[in-house]
C-alpha positions as CSV (number, residue, x, y, z in Angstrom):
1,X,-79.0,335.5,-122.1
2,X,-80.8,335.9,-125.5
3,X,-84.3,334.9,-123.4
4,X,-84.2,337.4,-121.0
5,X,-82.8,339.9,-123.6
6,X,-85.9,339.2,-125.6
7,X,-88.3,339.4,-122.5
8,X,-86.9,342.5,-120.9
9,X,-86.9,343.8,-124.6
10,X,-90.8,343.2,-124.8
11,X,-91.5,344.4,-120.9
12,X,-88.8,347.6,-121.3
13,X,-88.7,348.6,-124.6
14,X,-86.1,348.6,-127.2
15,X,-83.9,351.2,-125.8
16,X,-83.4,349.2,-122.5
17,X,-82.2,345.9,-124.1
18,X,-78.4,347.2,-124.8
19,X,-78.3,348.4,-121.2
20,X,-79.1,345.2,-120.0
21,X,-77.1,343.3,-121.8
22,X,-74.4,345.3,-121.2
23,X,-75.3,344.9,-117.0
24,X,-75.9,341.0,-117.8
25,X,-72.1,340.5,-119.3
26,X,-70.2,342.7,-116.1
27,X,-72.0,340.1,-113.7
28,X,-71.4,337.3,-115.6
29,X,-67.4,338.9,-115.6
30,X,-67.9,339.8,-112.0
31,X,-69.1,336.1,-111.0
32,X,-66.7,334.3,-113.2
33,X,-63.9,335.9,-111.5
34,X,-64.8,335.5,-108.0
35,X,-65.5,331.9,-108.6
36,X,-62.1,331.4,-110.6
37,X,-60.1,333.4,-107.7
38,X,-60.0,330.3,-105.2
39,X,-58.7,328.3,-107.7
40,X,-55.9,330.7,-109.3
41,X,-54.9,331.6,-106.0
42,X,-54.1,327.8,-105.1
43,X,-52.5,327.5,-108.3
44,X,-49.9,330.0,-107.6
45,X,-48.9,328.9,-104.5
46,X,-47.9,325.6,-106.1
47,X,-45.3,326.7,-108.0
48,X,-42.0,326.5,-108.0
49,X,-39.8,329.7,-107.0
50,X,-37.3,330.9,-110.0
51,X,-33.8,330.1,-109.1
């Protein structure tokens, strides 16, 4: 993250680099929880009903 902040920083400008660190986190969000859904969903359906 802190290489391509610095490179988009030198190609874009200064005023860019928030932007795109800002875009960079959401997908890294966005990615983490569509890879983590499988697994949560296969977690829930192991357990056990309340009684």
């Amino acid at each position: 993250v802190v290489g391509s902040t610095v490179a988009v920083g030198l190609q874009m400008g200064g005023a860019f680099v928030l932007f795109w660190m800002a875009i960079v986190y959401i997908s890294m969000g966005l990615i983490e929880s569509v890879v983590g859904l499988p697994r949560r969903l296969r977690e829930g359906s192991k357990s056990i009903p309340p009684s």
